[in-house]
C-alpha positions in Angstrom: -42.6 -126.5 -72.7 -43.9 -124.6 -69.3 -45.0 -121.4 -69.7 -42.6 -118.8 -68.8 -43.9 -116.1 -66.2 -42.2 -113.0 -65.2 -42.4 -111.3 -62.3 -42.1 -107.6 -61.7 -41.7 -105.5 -58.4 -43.7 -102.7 -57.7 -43.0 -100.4 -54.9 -46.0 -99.7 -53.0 -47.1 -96.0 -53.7 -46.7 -94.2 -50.6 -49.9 -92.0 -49.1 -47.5 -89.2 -48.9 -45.8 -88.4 -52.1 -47.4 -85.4 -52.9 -46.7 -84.3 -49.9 -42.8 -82.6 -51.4 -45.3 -81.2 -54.3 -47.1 -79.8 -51.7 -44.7 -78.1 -49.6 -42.9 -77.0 -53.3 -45.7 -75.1 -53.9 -46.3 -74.0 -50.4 -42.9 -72.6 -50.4 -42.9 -71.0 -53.7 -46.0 -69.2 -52.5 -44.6 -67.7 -49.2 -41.5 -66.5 -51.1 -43.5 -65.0 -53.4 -45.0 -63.1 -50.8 -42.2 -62.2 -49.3 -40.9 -60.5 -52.7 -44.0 -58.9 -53.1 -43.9 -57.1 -49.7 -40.3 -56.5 -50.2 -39.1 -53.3 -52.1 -37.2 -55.9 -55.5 -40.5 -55.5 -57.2 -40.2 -51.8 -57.1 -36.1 -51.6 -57.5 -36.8 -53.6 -60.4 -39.6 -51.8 -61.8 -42.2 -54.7 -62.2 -44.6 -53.1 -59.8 -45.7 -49.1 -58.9 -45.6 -48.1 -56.0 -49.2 -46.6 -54.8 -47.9 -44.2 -52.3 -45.1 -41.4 -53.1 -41.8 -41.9 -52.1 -42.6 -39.6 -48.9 -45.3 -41.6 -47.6 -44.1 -45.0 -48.2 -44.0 -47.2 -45.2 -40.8 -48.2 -43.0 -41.6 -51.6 -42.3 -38.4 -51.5 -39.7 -38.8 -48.3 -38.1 -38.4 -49.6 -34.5 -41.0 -46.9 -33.4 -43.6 -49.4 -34.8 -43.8 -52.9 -33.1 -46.9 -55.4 -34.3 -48.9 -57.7 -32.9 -50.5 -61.1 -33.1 -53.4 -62.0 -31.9 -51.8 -64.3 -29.3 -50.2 -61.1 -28.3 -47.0 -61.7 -29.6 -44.6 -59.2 -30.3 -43.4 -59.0 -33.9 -41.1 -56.4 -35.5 -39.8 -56.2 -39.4 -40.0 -58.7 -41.0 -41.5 -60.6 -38.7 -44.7 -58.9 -39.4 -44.5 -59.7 -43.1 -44.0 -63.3 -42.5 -46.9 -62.8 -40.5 -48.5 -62.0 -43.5 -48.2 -65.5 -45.2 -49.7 -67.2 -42.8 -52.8 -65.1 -42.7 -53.2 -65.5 -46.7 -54.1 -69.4 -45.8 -56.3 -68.8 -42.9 -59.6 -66.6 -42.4 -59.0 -64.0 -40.5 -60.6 -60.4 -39.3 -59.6 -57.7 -41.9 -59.4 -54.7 -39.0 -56.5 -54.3 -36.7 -56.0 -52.0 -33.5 -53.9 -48.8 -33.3 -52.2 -47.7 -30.0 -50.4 -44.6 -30.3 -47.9 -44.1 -27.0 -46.8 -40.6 -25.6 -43.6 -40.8 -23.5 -40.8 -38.7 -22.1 -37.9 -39.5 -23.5 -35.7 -38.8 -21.0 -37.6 -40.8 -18.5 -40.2 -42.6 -20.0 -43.2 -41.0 -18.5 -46.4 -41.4 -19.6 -47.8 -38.1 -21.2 -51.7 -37.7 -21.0 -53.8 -35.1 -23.3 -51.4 -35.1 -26.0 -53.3 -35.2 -29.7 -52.7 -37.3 -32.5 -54.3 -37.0 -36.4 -54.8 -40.5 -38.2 -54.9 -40.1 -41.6 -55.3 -42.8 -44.7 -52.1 -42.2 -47.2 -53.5 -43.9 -50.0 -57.5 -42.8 -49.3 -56.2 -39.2 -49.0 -59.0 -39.7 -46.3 -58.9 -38.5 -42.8 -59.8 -40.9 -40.2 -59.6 -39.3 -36.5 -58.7 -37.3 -34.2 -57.1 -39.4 -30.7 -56.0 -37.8 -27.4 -53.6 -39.8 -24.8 -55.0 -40.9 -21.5 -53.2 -41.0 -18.2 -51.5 -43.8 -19.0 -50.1 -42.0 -22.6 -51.8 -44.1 -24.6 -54.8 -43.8 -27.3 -56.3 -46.1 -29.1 -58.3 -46.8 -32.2 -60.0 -50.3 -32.1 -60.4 -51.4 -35.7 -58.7 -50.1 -38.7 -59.1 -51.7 -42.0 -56.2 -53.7 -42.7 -53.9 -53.6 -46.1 -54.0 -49.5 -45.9 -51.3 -47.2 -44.8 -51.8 -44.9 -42.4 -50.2 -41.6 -41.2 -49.8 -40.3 -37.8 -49.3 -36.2 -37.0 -49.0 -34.7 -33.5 -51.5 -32.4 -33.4 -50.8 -30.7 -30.4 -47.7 -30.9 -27.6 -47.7 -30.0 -24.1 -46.2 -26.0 -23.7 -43.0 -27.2 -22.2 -42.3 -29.8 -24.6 -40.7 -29.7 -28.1 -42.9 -30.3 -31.6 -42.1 -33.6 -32.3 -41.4 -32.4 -36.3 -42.7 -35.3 -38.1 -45.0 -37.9 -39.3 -44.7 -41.5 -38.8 -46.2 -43.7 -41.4 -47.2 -47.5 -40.5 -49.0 -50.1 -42.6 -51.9 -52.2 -40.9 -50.5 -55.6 -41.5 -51.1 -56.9 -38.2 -53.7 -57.3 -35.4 -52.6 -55.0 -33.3 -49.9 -52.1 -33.9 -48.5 -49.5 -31.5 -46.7 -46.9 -32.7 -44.5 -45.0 -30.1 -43.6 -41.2 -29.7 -41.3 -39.8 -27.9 -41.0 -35.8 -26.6 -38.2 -34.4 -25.4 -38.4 -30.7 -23.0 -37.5 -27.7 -24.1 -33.7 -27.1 -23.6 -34.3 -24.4 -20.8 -35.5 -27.1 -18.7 -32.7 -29.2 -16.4 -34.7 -31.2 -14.1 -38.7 -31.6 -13.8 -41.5 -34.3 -12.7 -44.7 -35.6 -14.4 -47.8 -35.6 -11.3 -50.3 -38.0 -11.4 -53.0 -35.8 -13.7 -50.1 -35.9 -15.7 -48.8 -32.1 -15.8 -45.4 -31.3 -15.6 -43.9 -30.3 -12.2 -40.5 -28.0 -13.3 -38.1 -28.2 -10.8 -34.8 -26.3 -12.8 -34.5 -24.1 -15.6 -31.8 -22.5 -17.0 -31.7 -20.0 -19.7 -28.5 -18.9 -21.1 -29.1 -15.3 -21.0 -25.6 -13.5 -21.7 -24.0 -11.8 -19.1 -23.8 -7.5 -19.6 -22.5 -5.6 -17.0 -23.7 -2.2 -16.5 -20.2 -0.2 -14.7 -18.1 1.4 -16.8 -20.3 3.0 -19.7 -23.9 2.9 -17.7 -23.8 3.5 -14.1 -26.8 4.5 -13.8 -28.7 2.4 -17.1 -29.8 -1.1 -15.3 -32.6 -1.1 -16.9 -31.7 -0.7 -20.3 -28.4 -3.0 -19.9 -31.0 -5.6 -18.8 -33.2 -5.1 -21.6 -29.9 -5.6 -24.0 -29.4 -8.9 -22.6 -32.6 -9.7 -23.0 -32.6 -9.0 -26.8 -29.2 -10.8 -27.4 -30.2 -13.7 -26.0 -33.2 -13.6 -28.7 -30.5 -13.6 -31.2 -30.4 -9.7 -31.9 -27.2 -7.6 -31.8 -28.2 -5.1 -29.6 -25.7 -3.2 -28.0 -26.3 -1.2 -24.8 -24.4 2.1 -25.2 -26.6 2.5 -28.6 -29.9 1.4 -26.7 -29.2 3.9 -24.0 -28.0 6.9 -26.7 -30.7 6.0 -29.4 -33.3 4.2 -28.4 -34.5 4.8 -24.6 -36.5 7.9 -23.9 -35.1 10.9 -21.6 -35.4 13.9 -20.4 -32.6 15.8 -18.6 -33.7 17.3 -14.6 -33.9 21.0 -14.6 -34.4 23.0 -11.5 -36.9 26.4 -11.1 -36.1 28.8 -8.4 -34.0 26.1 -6.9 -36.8 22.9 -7.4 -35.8 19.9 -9.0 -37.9 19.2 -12.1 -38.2 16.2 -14.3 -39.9 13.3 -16.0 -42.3 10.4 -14.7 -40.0 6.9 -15.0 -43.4 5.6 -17.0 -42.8 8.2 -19.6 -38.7 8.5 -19.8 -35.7 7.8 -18.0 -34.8 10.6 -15.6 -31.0 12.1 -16.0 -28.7 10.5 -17.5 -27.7 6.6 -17.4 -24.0 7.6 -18.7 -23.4 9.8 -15.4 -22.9 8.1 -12.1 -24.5 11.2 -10.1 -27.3 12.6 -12.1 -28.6 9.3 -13.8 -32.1 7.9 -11.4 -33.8 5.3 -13.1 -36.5 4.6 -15.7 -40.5 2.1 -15.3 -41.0 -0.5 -17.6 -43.0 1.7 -20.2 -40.1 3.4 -21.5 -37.8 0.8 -21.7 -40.0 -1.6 -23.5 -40.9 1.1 -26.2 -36.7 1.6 -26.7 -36.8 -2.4 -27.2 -39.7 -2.3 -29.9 -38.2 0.3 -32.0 -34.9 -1.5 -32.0 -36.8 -4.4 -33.3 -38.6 -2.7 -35.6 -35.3 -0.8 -36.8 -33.7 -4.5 -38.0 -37.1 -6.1 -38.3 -37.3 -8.3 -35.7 -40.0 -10.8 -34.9 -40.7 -10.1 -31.3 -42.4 -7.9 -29.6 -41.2 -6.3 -26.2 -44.5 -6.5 -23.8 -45.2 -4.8 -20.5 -45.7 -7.2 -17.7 -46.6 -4.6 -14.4 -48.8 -5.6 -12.0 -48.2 -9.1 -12.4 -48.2 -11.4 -9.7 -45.0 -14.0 -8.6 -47.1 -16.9 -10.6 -46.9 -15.3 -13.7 -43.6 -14.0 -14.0 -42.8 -17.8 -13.6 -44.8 -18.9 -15.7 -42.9 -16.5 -18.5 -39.5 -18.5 -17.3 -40.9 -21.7 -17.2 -41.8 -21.4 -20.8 -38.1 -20.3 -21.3 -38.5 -16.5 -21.7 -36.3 -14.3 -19.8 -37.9 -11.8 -17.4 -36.7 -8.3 -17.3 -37.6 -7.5 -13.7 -37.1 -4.3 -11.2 -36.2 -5.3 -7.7 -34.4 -3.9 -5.1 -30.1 -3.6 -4.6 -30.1 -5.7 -1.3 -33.7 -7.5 -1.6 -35.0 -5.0 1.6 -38.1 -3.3 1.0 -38.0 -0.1 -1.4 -37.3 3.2 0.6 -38.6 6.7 -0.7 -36.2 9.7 0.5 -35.7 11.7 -2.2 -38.2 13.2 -5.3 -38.4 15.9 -7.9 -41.7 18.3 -9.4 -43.1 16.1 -12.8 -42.2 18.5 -16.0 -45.9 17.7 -17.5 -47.5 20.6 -15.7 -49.3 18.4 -13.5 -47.9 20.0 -10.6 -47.4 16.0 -9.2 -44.7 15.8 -6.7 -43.2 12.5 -7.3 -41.4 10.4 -4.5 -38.4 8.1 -5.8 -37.2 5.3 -4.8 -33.6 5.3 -3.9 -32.8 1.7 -3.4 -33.9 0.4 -6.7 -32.5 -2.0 -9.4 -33.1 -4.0 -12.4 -32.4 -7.4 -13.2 -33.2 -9.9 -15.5 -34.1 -13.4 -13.9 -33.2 -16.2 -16.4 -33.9 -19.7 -14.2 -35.4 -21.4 -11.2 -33.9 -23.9 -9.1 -36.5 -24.6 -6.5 -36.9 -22.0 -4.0 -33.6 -20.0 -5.9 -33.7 -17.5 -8.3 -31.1 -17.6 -11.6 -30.4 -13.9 -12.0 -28.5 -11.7 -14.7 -27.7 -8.6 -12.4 -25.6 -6.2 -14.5 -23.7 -4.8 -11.5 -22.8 -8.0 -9.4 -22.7 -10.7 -12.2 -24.8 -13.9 -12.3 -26.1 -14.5 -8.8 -28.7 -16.8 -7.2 -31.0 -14.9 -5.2 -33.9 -16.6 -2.5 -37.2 -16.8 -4.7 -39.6 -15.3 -1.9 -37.3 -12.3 -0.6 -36.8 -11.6 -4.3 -40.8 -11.5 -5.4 -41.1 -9.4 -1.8 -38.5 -6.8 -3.4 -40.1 -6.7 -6.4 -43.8 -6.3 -5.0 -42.3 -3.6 -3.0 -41.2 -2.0 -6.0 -44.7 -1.9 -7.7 -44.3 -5.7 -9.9 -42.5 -4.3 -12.6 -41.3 -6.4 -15.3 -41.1 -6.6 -18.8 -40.8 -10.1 -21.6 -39.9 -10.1 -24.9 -42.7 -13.1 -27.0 -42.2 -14.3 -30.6 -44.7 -13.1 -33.2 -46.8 -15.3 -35.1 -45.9 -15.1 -38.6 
């Protein structure tokens, strides 16, 4: 009988059929990876977290963008998934750190601002970095797999603190961490030059309007030094400032001669009386604000600005601070036609001024003055003719500045 012979197909093994394995394991890898970076570890408590809660890292704060080396922008997640495919490739274990200073109303670049770089987990401090003229400032290779802090260090004058940290982890080639400033509220309408300084155009400050007429015809100053105080917050009144806190002394005549103080040492008359009230220096007026502060233990101090020029007064509103300022009624020169003997024995004769009035300017638009005059209201007076008036007048002016703790 023949012998029988079976036959028995085999499939031809293919070159690729580990290939599925492959990718199993290739996918099981990345996901893995992706946990890890993720926060499920920590919710579920299988890993500890090595920085405190504070410092851990946003991975989708949109102030931090990352990097490839391509130059690809990546954000998130996308930076994470970045992550995997670094594990399976060599790669440089240092990445570069741009830290960007703009406006944030316009987006202008902010030179000479000052950053601190700090390693959260080292404790360590790495740097001090100052922006350029194009706001930016860079740190070419940071070790990679750390988390870093940034702290402004220092703002421009006529900018706000930013108020906080921003924490980024190095997990790219290149990160850039962006910071926005925003002005001070006072300030409506500005320009950045070229070196990079800020070029105020408007500022407002919202000094409170006190009229002088009906209490104190005569007590300018000391009405302008009340709004000046109130708008720091305190509850100054000016009937009480006049009563209890301004120095005075009363005119008295000898054998028909009119006697009385100097306006550097008290106010002469009486601001309550509309004909024998005159008028009071800075001196004076800036010791009644001190003690008022010092009476409901304030934190500012009342300081003496006379003699200074138109620049520096400006300065003082620029940065927001409302100037106490002695000026003329009409702007015109100050005229002399009247006087009285000094009461300190000096046997001074002393000419007054008879056209004289104080103010309190609280803002700048260009070449016009924001002014707080406590007999007209709030007016706008030319910024020349007013710093002419006030020159006239001897550059008197008083500001009130904030303590340091």
């Amino acid at each position: 009988m023949p012998k029988e012979y079976k036959f028995t197909y085999r499939k031809k093994k293919s070159p690729w059929r580990f290939l599925k394995y492959i990718l199993l394991i290739l996918l099981v890898a990345g996901l893995s990876v992706v946990v890890f970076n993720s926060n499920l570890p920590d919710a579920l408590g299988f890993r500890e977290d090595p920085l405190p809660s504070e410092y851990r890292v946003n991975h989708l704060d949109d102030r931090i963008i990352s990097y490839t080396e391509s130059g690809d922008e990546q954000e998130g997640f996308q930076a994470i998934l970045s992550n995997i495919i670094g594990i399976f490739r060599s790669e440089d274990k240092h990445g570069s750190l741009t830290i960007i200073a703009r406006d944030a109303s316009f987006d202008y670049a902010l030179p000479n601002f000052e950053f601190d770089v700090y390693n959260i987990i080292e404790d360590e401090f790495i740097a001090t970095i100052k922006t350029d003229n194009s706001g930016e400032a860079i740190i070419e290779r940071l070790p990679k797999n750390a988390a870093y802090r940034i702290t402004p260090k220092n703002a421009h004058e006529h900018f706000k603190p930013y108020g906080e940290s921003i924490n980024f982890a190095m997990d790219a080639d290149k990160i850039h961490v962006n910071f926005e400033f925003e002005v001070l509220d006072h300030i409506k309408r500005y320009n950045i030059a070229s070196n990079g300084q800020l070029e105020i155009i408007e500022t407002f400050i919202n000094v409170p309007m006190i009229y002088q007429n009906p209490e104190l015809p005569n007590g300018c100053e000391i009405v302008s030094m009340t709004a000046a105080l109130n708008y720091f917050g305190y509850q100054a009144d000016k009937v009480d400032m006049a009563a209890n806190y301004l120095p005075r002394n009363f005119f008295y005549r000898v054998e028909g001669e009119l006697h009385g103080p100097h306006p550097n040492k008290a106010y002469a008359g009486e601001p309550e009386s509309p004909t024998n009230g005159f008028y009071v220096y800075a001196p004076p007026a800036v010791k009644a604000a001190n003690d008022f502060i010092s009476d409901v233990a304030g934190n500012h101090q009342a300081i003496d600005l006379t003699g200074s020029a138109k620049a520096e007064i400006m300065e003082y509103v620029y940065m927001g601070k409302p100037v106490v300022i002695w000026a003329t009624l009409d702007l015109s020169p100050g005229r002399i036609n009247y006087g009285w003997w000094l009461n300190d024995g000096s046997g001074v004769y002393y000419e007054a001024f008879v056209n004289l009035h104080c103010m309190v300017i609280h803002g700048v638009n260009e070449d016009m003055l924001y002014v707080m005059d406590p007999l007209e209201g709030f007016m706008e007076y030319p910024l020349e003719e007013f710093f002419e008036s006030y020159q006239s007048l001897g550059s008197r002016a008083i500001t009130l500045v904030e303590l340091d703790n």
